[in-house]
C-alpha positions as CSV (number, residue, x, y, z in Angstrom):
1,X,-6.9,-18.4,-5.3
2,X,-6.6,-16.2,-8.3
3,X,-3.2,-17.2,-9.7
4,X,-3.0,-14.3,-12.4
5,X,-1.7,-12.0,-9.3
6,X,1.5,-13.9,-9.3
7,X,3.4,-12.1,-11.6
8,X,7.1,-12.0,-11.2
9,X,8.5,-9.2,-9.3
10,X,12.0,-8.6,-10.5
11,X,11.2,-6.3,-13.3
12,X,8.8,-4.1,-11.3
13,X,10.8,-0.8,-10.2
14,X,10.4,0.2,-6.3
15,X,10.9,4.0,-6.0
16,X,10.7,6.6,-3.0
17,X,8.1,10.0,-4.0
18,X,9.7,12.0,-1.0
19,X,8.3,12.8,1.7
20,X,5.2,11.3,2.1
21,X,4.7,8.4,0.1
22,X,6.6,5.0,-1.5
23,X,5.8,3.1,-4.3
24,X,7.6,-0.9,-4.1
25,X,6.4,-3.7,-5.8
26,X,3.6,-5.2,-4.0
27,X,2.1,-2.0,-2.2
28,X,1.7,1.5,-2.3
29,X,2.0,3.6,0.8
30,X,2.1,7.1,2.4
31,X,3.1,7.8,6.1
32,X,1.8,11.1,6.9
33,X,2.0,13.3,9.6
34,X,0.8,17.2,10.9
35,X,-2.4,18.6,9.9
36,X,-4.2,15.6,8.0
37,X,-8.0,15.9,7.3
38,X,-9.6,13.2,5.3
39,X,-12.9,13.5,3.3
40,X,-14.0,10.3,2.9
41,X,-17.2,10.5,0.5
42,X,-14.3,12.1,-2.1
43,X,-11.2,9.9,-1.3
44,X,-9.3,12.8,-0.7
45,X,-6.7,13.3,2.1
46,X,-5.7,16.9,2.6
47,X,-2.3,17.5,4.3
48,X,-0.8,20.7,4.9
49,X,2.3,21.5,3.9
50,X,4.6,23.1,6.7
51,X,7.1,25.9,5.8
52,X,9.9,24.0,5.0
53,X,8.3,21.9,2.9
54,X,8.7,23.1,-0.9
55,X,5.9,22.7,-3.2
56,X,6.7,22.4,-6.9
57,X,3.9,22.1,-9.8
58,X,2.5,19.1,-11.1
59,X,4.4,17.8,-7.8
60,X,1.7,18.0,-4.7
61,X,-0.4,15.3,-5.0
62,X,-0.1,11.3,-4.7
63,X,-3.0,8.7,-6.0
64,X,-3.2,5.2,-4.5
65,X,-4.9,2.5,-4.3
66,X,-4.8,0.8,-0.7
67,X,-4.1,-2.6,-1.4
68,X,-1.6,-4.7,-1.6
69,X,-1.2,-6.4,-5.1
70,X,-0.8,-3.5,-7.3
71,X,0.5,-5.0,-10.3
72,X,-2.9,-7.1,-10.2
73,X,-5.5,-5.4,-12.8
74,X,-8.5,-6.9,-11.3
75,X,-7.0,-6.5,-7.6
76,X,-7.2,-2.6,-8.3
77,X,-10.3,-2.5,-10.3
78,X,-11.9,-3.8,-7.1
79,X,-10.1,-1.2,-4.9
80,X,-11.3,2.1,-4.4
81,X,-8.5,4.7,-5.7
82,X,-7.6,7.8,-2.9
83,X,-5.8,10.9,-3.7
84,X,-3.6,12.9,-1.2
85,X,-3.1,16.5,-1.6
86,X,-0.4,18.9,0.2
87,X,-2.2,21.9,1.0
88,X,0.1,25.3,0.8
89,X,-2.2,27.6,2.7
90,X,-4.3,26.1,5.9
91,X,-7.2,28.3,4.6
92,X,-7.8,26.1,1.9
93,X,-7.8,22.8,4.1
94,X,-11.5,21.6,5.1
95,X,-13.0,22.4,8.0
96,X,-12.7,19.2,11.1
97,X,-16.3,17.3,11.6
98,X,-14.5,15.2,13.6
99,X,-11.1,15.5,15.3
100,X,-9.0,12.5,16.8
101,X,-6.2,12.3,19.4
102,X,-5.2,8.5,18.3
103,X,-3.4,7.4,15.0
104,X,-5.2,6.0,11.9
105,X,-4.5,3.4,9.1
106,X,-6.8,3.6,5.9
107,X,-6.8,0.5,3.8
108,X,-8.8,-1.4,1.2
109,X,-11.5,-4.4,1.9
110,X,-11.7,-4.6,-1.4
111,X,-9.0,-6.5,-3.6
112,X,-9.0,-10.1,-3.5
113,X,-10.6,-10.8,-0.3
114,X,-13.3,-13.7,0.5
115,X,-10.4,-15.8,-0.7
116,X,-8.7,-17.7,2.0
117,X,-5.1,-17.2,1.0
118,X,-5.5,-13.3,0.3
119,X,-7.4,-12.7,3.5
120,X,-4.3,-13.4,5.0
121,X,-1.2,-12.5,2.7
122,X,-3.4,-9.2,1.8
123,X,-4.4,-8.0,4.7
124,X,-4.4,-10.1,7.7
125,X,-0.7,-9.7,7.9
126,X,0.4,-6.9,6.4
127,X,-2.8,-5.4,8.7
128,X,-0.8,-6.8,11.9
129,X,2.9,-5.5,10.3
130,X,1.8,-2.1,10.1
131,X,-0.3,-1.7,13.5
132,X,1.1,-4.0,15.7
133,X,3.5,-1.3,17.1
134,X,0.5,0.9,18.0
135,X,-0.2,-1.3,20.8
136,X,-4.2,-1.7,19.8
137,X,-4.6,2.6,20.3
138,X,-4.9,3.0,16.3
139,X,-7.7,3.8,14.2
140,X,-8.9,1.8,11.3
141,X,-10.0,3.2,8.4
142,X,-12.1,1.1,5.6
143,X,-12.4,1.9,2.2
144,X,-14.0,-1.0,0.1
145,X,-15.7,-1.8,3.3
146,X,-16.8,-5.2,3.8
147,X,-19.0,-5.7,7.1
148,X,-19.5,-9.5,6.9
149,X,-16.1,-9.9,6.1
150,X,-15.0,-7.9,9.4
151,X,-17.7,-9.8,11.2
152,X,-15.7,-13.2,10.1
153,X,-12.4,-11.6,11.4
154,X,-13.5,-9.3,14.5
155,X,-11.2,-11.7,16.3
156,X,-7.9,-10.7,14.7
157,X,-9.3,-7.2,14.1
158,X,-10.1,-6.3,17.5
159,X,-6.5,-7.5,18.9
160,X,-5.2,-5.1,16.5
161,X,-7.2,-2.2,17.3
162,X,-9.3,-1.4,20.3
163,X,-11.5,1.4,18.5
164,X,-14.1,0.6,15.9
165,X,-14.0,0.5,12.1
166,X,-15.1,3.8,10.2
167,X,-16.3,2.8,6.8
168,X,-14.9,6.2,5.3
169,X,-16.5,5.7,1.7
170,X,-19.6,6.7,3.0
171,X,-18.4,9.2,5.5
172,X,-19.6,12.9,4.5
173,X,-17.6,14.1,7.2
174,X,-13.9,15.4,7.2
175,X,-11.9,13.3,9.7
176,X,-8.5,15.3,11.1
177,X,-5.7,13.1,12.7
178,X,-2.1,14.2,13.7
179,X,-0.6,10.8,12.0
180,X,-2.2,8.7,9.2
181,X,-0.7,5.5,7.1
182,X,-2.7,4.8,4.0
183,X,-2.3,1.5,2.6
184,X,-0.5,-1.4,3.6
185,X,3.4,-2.3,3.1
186,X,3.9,-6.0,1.7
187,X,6.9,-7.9,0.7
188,X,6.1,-11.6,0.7
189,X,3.3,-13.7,0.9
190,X,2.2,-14.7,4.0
191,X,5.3,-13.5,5.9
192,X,6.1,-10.6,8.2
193,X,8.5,-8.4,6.8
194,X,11.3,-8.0,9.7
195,X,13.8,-6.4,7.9
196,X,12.6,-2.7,9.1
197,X,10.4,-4.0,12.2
198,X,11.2,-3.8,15.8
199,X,11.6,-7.6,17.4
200,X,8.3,-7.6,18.3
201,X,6.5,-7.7,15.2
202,X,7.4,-11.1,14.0
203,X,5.4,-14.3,12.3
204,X,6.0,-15.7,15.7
205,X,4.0,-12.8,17.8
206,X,1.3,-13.0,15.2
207,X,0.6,-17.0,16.0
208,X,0.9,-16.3,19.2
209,X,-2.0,-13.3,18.6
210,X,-4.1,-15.7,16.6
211,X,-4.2,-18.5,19.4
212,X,-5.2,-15.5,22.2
213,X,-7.8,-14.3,19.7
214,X,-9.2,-17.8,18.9
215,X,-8.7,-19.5,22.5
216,X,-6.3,-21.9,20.5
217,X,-5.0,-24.3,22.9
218,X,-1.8,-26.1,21.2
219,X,1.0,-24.1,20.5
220,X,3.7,-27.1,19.9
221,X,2.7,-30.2,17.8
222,X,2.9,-33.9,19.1
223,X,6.4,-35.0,19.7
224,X,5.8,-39.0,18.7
225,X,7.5,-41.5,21.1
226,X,9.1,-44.6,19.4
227,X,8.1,-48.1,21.9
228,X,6.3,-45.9,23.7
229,X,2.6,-46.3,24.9
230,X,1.0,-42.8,22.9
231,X,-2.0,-41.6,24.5
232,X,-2.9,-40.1,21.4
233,X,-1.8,-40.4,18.0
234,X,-0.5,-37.7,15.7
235,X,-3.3,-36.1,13.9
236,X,-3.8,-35.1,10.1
237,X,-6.0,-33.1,8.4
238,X,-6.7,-33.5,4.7
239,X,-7.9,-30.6,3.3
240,X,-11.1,-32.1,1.2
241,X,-11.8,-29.4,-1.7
242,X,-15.1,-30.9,-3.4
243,X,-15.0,-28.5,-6.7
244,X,-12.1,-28.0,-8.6
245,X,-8.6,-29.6,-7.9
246,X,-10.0,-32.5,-6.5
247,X,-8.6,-35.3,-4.4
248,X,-10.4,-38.2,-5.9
249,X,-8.7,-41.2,-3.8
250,X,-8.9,-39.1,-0.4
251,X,-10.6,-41.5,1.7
252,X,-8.1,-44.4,0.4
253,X,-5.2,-41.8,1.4
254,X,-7.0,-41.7,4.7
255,X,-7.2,-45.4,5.4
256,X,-3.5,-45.5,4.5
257,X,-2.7,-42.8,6.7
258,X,-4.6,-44.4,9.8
259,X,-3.2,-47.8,9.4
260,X,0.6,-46.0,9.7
261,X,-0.8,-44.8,12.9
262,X,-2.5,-41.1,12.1
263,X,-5.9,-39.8,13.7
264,X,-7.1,-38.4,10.8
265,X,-9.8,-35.1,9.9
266,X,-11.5,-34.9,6.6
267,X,-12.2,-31.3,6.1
268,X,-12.3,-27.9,3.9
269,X,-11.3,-26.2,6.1
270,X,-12.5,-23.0,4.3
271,X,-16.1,-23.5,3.5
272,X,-17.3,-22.1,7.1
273,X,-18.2,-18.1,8.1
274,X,-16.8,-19.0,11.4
275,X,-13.1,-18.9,11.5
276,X,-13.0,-19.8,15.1
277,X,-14.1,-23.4,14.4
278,X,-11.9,-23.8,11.5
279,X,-8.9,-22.3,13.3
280,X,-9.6,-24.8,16.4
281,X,-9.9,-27.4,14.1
282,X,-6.7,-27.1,12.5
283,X,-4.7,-26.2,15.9
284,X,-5.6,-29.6,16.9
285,X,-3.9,-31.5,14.3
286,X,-0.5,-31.7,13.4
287,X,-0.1,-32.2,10.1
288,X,-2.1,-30.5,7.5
289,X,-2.1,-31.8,3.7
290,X,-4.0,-30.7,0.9
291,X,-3.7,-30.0,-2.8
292,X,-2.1,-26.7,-3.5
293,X,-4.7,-24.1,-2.9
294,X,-5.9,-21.2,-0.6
295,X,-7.0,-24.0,2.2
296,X,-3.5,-24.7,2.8
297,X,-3.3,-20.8,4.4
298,X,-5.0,-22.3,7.4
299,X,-0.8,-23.7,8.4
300,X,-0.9,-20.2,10.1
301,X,-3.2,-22.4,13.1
302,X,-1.3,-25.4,12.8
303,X,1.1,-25.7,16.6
304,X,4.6,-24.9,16.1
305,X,7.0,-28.3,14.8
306,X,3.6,-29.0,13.0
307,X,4.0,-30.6,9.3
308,X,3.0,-29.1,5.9
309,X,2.3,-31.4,2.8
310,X,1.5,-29.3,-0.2
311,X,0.6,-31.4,-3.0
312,X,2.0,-30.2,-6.4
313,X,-0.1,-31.1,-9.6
314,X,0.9,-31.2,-13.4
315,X,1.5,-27.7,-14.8
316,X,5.4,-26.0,-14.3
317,X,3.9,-24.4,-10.8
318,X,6.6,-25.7,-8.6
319,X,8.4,-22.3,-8.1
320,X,4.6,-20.2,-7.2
321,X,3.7,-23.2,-4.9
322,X,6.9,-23.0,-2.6
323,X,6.7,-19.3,-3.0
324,X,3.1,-19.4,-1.9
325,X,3.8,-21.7,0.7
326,X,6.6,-23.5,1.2
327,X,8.5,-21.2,2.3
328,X,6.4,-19.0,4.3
329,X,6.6,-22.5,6.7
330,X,10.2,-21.4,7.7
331,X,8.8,-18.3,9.3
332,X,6.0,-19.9,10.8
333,X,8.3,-22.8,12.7
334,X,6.5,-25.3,10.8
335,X,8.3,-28.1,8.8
336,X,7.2,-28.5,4.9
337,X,7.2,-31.5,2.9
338,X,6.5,-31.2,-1.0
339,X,4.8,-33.9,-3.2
340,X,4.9,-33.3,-6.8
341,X,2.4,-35.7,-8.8
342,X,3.0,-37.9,-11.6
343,X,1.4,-37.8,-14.8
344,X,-0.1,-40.7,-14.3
345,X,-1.8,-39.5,-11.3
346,X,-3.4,-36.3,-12.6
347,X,-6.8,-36.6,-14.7
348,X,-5.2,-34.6,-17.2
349,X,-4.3,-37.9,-18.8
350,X,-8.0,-38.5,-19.8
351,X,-8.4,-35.0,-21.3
352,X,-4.9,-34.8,-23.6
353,X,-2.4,-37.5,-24.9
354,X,0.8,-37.9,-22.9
355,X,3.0,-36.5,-25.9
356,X,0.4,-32.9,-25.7
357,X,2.4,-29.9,-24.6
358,X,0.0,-29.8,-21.5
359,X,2.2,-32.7,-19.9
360,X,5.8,-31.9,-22.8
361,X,6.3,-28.0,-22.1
362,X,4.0,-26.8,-19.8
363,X,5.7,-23.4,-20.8
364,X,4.1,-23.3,-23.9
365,X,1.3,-23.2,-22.0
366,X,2.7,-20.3,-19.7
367,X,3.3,-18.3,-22.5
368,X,-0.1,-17.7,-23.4
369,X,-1.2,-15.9,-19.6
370,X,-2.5,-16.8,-16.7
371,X,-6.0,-17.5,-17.7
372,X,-4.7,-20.1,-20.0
373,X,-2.7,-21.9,-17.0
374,X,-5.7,-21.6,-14.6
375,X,-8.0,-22.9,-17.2
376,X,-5.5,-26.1,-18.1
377,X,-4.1,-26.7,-15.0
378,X,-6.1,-25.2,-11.7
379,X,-9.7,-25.2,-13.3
380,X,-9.7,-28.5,-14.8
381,X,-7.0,-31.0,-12.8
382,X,-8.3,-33.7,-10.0
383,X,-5.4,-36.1,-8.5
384,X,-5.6,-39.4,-7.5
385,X,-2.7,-40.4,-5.3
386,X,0.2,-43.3,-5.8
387,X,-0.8,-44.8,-2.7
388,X,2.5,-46.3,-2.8
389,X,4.5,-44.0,-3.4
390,X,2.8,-41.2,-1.0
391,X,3.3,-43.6,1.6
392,X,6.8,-42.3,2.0
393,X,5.5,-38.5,2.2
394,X,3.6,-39.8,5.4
395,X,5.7,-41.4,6.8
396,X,8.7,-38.9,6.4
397,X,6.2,-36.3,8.5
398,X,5.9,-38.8,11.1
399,X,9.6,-38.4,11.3
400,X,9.4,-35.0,11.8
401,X,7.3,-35.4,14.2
402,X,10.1,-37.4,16.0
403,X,12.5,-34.2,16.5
């Protein structure tokens, strides 16, 4: 996960450019509608302008890049930029190569994408927020286009949409729809934004979607049975990164967690093209537990009353890792359980003395950017576990599992 797109938002100014597009924090977006003809191979969207509509100067055309994480430098250097133009006389317009009946939605492949957590909060669900309501008779659009990351998600795409993909870049044609949305609205990570959404389109539906598109068979998590005979014992997956950010006592953690009575999976859970097998993987546990990190997006598989442990190293990231996802658990019916390390248990210690600023003020080390705190922190930081003192993490999800 690329940490320097976490900038904080409050400073960032959301404003409306009437009628046709908005500009908010995260995303830029136009809903269009009329006579819209798109030519691809130029990024251009051509829209005419009906009568009542005034054109001013300096005042008829938007640019955008379709992706969500617009304050991200490198997100939009890797996202193709599209300009739309409102057209005064229909003479001028293009001619149609090819005209459709159905709505579109034009958005970027491009971005952050191959990472786990932004294949989700990017697109995945802002994807599903914008087209859900279109009951799969909606057009996709792809700029950036990606074909072996659409192969790895053809199972949420094509729940979304029952037409196939145009990869527009390359399209010399000029495409003409009656209604158009380019780019994607976001306002949280890994949430559904409700607040403007009819009941339907909800972080609940969207489970639901991914269990039909992945044959997932659990939807609700074991509910553990004190004195009771248990057919089968609440299961955990450990999310076992091997590179940076390292669990280095993970199969002592296991032991620990079997002898308290878990079944437990040792896995990466992200590593794999196919995201059916990962997804099944994960819906058969219920509790998932890994260092914080894109792997830990895979809670959107996890059964409902299933338990998140995020794992919170050494470096002032509390705030991000709840943002990221400890509170996106709420949404998802899932229960969340935080364990922030020690010093002592962070392999920090053997790289800087305990009275360095890396472990005193890790603000000092905020100051100096994002590269800085990935470099410090998320590039160079393994964690071995108080066995001891984790022991009550475990056992407080197995007492969640009681409710």
């Amino acid at each position: 996960m690329d940490t320097s797109t976490f900038q904080p938002l409050d400073d960032i100014e959301m404003k409306h450019v009437d009628p046709f597009c908005t500009s908010e924090p995260l995303s830029d977006y136009c809903v269009l509608k009329g006579d819209i003809r798109i030519h691809g191979n130029a990024s251009t969207i051509f829209v005419a302008s009906s009568h009542k509509t005034r054109i001013s100067a300096g005042h008829n055309s938007w640019t955008l890049r379709p992706y969500p994480r617009k304050y991200s430098e490198q997100a939009m250097n890797n996202t193709r930029k599209w300009t739309v133009k409102l057209v005064k006389h229909h003479e001028n317009m293009p001619s149609c190569t090819h005209s459709h009946i159905i709505p579109a939605i034009l958005f970027s492949f491009g971005g952050f994408l191959w990472n786990h957590f932004h294949d989700f909060s990017d697109l995945v669900i802002p994807l599903y927020s914008t087209s859900r309501n279109f009951k799969g008779e909606v057009q996709f659009l792809g700029t950036d286009y990606r074909p072996n990351w659409i192969a790895k998600f053809s199972g949420i795409l094509n729940k979304l949409s029952r037409h196939e993909i145009i990869d527009i870049d390359k399209d010399q044609g000029i495409h003409c729809y009656g209604s158009l949305i380019i780019g994607l609205k976001k306002q949280e990570e890994l949430t559904v934004d409700t607040s403007n959404s009819p009941k339907r389109v909800s972080m609940k539906d969207l489970r639901q979607l991914l269990r039909r598109a992945y044959s997932l068979k659990r939807s609700t998590a074991i509910k553990v049975r004190p004195h009771k005979h248990k057919k089968r014992k609440p299961r955990l997956m450990i999310i076992s990164r091997k590179t940076t950010r390292t669990l280095l006592n993970e199969d002592k953690v296991a032991k620990m967690a079997r002898k308290m009575g878990f079944d437990v999976v040792l896995d990466d859970a992200i590593r794999t093209s196919n995201l059916s097998t990962s997804a099944k993987t994960v819906n058969s546990c219920d509790v998932l537990m890994g260092l914080h990190g894109a792997g830990l997006t895979n809670m959107v598989f996890l059964p409902d009353n299933g338990v998140v442990i995020q794992v919170v190293f050494q470096g002032g990231i509390d705030e991000l890792a709840d943002r990221l996802f400890g509170k996106p658990t709420k949404g998802m019916k899932l229960r969340y359980l935080g364990y922030k390390i020690r010093v002592k248990e962070s392999s920090l210690i053997h790289q800087y003395p305990l009275d360095d600023a890396v472990f005193r003020d890790p603000l000092t080390i905020h100051r100096q950017g994002w590269k800085a705190i990935t470099s410090t922190y998320f590039d160079k930081q393994n964690v071995t576990i108080d066995l001891h003192r984790f022991r009550a993490t475990l056992s407080k999800a197995l007492k969640l599992l009681h409710r």
